[in-house]
PADOLUM-602723 format. One record per residue (C-alpha): x, y, z; residue number from 0. Coordinates in nm, 2 decimals, decimal comma. Layout:
BEGIN
@east->X; north->Y; up->Z; resi->NUM
...
% end
This chain:
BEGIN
@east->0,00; north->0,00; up->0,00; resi->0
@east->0,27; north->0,24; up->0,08; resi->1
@east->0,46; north->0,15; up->-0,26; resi->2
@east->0,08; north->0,27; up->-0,46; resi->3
@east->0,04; north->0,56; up->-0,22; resi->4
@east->0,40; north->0,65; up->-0,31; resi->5
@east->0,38; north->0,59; up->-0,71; resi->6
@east->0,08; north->0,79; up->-0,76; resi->7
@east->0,25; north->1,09; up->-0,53; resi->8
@east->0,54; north->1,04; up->-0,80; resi->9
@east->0,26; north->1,03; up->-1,11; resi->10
@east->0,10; north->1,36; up->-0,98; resi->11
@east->0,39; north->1,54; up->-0,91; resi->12
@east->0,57; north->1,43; up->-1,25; resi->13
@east->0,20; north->1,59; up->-1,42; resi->14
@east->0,18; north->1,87; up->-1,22; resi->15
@east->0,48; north->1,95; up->-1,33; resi->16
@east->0,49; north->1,90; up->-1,69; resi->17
@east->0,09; north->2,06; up->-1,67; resi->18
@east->0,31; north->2,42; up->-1,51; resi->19
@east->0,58; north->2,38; up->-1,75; resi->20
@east->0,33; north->2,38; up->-2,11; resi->21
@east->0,08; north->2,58; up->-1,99; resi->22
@east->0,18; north->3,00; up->-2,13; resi->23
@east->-0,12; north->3,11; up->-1,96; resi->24
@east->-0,02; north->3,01; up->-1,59; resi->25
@east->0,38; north->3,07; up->-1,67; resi->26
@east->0,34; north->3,42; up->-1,84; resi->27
@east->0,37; north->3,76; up->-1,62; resi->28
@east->0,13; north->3,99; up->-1,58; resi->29
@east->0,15; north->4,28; up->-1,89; resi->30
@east->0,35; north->4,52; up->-1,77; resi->31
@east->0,11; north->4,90; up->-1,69; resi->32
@east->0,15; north->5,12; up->-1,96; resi->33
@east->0,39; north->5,43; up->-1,84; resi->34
@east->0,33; north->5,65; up->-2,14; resi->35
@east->0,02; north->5,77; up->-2,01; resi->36
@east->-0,04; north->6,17; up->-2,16; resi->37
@east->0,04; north->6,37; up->-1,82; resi->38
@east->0,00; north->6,78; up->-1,83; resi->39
@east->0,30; north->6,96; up->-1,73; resi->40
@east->0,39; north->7,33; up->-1,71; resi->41
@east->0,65; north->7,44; up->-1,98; resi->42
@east->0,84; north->7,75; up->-1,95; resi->43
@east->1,07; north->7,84; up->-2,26; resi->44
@east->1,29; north->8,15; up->-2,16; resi->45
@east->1,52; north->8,33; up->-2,36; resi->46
@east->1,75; north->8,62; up->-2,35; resi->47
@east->1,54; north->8,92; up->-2,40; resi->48
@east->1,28; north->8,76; up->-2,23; resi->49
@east->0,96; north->8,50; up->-2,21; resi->50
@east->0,92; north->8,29; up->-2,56; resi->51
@east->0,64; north->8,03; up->-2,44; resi->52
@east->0,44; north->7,95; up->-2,10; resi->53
@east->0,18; north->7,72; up->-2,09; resi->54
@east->0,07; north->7,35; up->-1,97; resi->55
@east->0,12; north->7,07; up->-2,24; resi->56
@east->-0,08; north->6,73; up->-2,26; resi->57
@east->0,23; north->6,48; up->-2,35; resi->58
@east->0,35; north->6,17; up->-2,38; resi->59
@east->0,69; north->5,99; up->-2,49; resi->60
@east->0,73; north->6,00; up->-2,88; resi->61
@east->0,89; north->6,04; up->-3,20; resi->62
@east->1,03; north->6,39; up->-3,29; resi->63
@east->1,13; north->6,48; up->-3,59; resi->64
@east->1,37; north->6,82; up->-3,63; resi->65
@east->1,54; north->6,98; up->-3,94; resi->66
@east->1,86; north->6,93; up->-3,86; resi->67
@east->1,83; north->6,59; up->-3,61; resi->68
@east->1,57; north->6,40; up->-3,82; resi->69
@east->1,33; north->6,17; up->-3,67; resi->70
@east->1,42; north->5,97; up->-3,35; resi->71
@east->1,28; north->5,81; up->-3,06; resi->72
@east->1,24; north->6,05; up->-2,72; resi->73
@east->1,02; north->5,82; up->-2,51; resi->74
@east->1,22; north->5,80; up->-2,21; resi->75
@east->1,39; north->5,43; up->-2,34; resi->76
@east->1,67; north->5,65; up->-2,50; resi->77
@east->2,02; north->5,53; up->-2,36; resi->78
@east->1,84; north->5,27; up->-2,16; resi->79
@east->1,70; north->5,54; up->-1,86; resi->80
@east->1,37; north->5,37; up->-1,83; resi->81
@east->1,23; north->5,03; up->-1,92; resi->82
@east->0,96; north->5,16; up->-2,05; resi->83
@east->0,86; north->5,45; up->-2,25; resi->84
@east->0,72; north->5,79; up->-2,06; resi->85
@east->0,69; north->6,13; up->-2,12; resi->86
@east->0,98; north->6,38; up->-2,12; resi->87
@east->1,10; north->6,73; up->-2,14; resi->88
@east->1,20; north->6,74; up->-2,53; resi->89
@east->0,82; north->6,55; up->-2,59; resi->90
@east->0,65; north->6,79; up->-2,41; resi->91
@east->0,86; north->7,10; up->-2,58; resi->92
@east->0,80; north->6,93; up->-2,92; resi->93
@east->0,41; north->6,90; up->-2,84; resi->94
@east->0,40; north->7,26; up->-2,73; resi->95
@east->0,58; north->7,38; up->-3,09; resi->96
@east->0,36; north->7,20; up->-3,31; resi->97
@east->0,00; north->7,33; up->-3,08; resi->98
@east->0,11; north->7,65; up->-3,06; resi->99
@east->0,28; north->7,68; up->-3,38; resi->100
@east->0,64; north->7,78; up->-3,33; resi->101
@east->0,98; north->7,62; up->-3,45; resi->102
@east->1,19; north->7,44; up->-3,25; resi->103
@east->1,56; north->7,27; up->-3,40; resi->104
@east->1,78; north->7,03; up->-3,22; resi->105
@east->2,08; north->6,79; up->-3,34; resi->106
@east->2,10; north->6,48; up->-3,32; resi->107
@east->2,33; north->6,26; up->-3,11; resi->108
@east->2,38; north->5,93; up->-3,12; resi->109
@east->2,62; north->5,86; up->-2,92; resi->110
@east->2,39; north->5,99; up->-2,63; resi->111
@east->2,07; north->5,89; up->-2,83; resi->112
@east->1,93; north->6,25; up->-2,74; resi->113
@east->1,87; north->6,53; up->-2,90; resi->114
@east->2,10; north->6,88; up->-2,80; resi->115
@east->1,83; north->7,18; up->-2,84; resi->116
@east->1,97; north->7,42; up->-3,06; resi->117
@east->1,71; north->7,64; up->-3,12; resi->118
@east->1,38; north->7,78; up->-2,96; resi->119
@east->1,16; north->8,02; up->-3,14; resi->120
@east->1,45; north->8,14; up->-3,42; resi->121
@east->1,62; north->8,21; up->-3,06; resi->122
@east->2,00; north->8,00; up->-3,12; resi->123
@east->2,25; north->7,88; up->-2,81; resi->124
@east->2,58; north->7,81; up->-3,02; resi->125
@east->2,91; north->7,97; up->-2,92; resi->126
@east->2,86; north->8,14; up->-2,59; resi->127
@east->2,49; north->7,93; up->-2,53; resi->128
@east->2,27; north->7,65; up->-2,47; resi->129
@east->1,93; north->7,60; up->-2,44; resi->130
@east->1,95; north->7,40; up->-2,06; resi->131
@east->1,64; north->7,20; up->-1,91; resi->132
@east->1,54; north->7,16; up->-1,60; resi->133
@east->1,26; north->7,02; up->-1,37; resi->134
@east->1,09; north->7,14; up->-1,11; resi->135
@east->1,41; north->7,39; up->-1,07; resi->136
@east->1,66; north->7,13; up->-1,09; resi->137
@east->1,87; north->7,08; up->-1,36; resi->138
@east->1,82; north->6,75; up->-1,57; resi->139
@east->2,12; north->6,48; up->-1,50; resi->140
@east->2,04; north->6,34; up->-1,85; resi->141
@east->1,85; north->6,44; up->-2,17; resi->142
@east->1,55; north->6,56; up->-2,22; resi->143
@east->1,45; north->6,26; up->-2,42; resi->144
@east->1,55; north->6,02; up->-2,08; resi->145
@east->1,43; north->6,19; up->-1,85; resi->146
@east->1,04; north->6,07; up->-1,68; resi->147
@east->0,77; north->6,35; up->-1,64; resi->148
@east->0,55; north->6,34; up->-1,40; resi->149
@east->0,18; north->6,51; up->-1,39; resi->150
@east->0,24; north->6,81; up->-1,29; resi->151
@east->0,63; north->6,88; up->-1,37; resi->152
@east->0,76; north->7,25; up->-1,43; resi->153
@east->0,97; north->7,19; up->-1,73; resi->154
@east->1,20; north->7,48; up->-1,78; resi->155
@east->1,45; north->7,53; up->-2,15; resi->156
@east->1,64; north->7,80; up->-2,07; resi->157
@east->1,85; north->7,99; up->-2,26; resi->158
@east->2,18; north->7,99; up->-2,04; resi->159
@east->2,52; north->8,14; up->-2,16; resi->160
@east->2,86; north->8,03; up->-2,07; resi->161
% end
């Protein structure tokens, strides 16, 4: 008795197991929340002489195309900064250009997989300046296509000479 007690303890184990191990539905994860939701953030643009844009912006993580950059990813993904994409600061500037109808130009680098803003408005950095983002009045510690917005962010490009 102990023998048939023990085979069929052996028989449902050996099923159970190959039941978990072909079954997708009961070894797959859960699908992962999607983190590019639209949030609305304040944007600020400042230049030299003075205000060029204030406003809130609906945005999301997403392509951007520029003259001189071309079209690239800024979802928050570039350089590996988030798993997932999100919204970020050079979205939320590129969603503000198009609604409001102003040009914005950045160049594209690959080696950061980011764009550098170059221009705001017709307003150029260059030489002595650079267009510089921040959050929330903090400087950004990467790009503005890496780094996550949050609902509610104070996004900042600021026109900011050496």
């Amino acid at each position: 008795m102990r023998r048939t007690l023990a085979r069929r303890a052996v028989i449902t184990t050996a099923v159970l197991g190959l039941t978990l191990a072909t079954s997708p539905a009961l070894a797959q994860a859960k699908a992962a929340p999607n983190t590019n939701k639209p949030v609305n953030v304040s944007l600020t643009v400042q230049g030299p002489d003075g205000l060029l844009f204030k406003g809130k912006v609906n945005t999301k993580g997403h392509d951007v195309t520029t003259a001189t950059g071309g079209t690239h990813k800024c979802d928050g993904t570039n350089g590996a900064a988030n798993p997932s994409a999100v919204p970020t600061p050079t979205a939320a500037l590129d969603d503000a250009a198009r609604r409001n109808y102003f040009d914005w130009d950045g160049t594209w680098y690959a080696s950061f997989d980011d764009f550098s803003v170059d221009s705001i408005k017709n307003v150029a950095g260059g030489g002595a300046a650079y267009w510089s983002i921040s959050v929330n009045g903090t400087p950004t510690q990467v790009g503005g296509c890496q780094f996550k917005l949050k609902a509610g962010d104070k996004v900042a490009f600021t026109w900011t000479a050496f």
